[in-house]
Structure formats: structure tokens, C-alpha cells
C-alpha positions as a printed NumPy array, in Angstrom:
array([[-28.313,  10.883,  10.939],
       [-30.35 ,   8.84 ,   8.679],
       [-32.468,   6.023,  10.261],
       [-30.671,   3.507,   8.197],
       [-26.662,   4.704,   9.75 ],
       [-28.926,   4.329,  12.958],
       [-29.586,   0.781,  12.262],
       [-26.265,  -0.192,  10.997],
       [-27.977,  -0.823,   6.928],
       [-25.386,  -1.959,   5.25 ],
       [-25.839,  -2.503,   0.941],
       [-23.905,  -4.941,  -1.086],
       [-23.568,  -5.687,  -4.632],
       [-21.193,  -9.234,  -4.369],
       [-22.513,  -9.58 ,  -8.115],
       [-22.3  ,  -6.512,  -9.874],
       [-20.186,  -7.187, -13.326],
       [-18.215,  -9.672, -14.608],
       [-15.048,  -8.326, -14.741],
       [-11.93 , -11.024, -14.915],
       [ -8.602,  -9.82 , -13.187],
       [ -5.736,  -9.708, -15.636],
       [ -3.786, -12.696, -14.063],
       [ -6.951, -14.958, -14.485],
       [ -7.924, -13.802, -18.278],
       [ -6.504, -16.851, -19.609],
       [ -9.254, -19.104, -17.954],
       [-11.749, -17.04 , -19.601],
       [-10.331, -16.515, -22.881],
       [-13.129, -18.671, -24.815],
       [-16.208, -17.924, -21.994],
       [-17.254, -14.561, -23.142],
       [-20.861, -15.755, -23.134],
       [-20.313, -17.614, -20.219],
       [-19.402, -14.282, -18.81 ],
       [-22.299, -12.245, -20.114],
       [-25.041, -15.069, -18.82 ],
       [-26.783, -14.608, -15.329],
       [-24.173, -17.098, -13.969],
       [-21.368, -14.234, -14.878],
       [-23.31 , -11.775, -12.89 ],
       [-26.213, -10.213, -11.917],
       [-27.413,  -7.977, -14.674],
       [-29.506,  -4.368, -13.026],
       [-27.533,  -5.564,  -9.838],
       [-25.21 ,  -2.674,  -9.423],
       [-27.559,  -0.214, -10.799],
       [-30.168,  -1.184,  -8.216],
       [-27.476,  -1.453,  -5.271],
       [-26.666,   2.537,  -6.287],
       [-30.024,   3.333,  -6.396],
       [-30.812,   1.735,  -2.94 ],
       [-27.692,   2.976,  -1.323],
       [-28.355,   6.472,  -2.509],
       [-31.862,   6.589,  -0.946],
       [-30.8  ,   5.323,   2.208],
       [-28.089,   7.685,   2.647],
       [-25.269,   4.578,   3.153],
       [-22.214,   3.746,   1.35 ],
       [-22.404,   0.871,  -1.287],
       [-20.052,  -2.091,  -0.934],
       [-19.532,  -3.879,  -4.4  ],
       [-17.536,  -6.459,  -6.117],
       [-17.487,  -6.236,  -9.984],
       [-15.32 ,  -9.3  , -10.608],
       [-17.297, -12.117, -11.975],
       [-18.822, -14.716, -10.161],
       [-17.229, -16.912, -11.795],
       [-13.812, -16.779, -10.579],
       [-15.344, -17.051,  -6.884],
       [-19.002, -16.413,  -5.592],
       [-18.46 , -13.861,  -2.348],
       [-21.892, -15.032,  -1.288],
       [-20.497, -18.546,  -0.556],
       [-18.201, -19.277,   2.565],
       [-14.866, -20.712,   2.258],
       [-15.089, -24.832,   1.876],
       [-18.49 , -24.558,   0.517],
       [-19.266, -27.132,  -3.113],
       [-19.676, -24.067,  -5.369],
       [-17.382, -21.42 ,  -3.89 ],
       [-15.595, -21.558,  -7.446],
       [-17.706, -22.484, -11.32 ],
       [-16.19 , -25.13 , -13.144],
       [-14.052, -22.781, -14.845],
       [-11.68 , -21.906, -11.372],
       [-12.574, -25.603,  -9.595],
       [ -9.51 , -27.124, -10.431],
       [ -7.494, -23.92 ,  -9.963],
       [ -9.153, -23.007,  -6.844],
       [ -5.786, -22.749,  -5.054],
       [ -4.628, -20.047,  -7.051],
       [ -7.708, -18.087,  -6.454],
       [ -7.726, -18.535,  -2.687],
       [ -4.177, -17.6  ,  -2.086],
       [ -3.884, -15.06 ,  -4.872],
       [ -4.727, -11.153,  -4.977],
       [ -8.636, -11.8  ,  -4.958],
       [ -8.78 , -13.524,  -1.622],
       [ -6.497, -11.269,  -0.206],
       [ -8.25 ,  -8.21 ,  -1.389],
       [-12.36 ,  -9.448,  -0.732],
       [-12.234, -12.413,   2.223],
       [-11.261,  -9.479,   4.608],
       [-13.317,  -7.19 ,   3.32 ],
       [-16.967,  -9.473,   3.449],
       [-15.765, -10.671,   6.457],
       [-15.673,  -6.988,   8.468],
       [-19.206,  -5.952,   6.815],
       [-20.61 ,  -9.104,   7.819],
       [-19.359,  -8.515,  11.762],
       [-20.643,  -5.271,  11.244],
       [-23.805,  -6.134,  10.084],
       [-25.04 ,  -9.069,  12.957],
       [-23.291,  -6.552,  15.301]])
């Protein structure tokens, strides 16, 4: 056992590529540089978050959907949860597949991390 699965380390990449889920392509369709800036995603992000999990001997945990569409590092209800491309569509994106897929997900590695 390594001393970071003794500790409980836990590695995540919320920002690791700006990938835009087929159902939500058409808000994007004219923000391909939007996309590729630093406010798409974190550019060396996942690379590093491999690299790191790798040394440590721990599983990676990493969302490659832009930040864009929602910022997993924000809580629900906080001002810039969604960019100004989702804000006034934000109830599609918290009801739709990508808050049912990460909100559960963050939420369990977060428990498991402060616990």
C-alpha cells in the first residue's frame, strides 16, 4: 500500500479538455476560440493530473467537458457555476445528462476526501 491510498490522496482533473456534449454543440457552434482559450480549459491540466496520479500510485478522476458548459469546481447556486454561453440555459444543463452524470460523482470524492 502506497502512502498516498494510506492517506486517502485523491487527484482530479475538473478541467482537463474542452469537449462539448453532442446535445449542447449548438451553443458552441461559433465559440471555437472561446473553447480553445484558458477559460475552455486548462491546457497541461490532464497531462499533469496523469503524471501525478501515476507517481502516487492513485486513480485519476477527470472531467474533459469544457468549463464552459458548467465549472465542477463551483457549487450548485454559485454566480459563475455556468459562462455566459449556458447562463440563460442553465436549466437544461442542471437537469440534463451532465448533472446527472458529474454532481454525484464530485460529490462522493469530495466525502471521501474530508473523510
Amino acid at each position: 500500500m502506497t502512502l498516498a491510498r494510506r492517506n486517502q490522496l485523491v487527484i482530479t482533473c475538473e478541467h482537463g479538455g474542452r469537449e462539448v456534449p453532442r446535445e449542447y454543440a449548438a451553443l458552441f457552434s461559433d465559440r471555437a476560440a472561446l473553447l480553445d482559450s484558458h477559460r475552455g480549459w486548462d491546457a497541461g491540466a490532464l497531462e499533469l493530473g496523469r503524471q501525478l496520479a501515476d507517481a502516487f500510485g492513485v486513480p485519476l478522476h477527470v472531467a474533459t467537458t469544457t468549463r464552459l458548459l458548467v465549472d465542477l469546481n463551483r457549487s450548485i447556486g454559485h454566480r459563475q457555476l455556468f459562462s455566459e454561453v449556458t447562463a440563460r440555459t442553465s436549466s437544461i444543463v442542471t437537469t440534463g445528462p451532465i448533472a446527472t452524470r458529474s454532481k454525484p460523482t464530485w460529490r462522493a470524492l469530495s466525502r471521501r476526501a474530508s473523510g
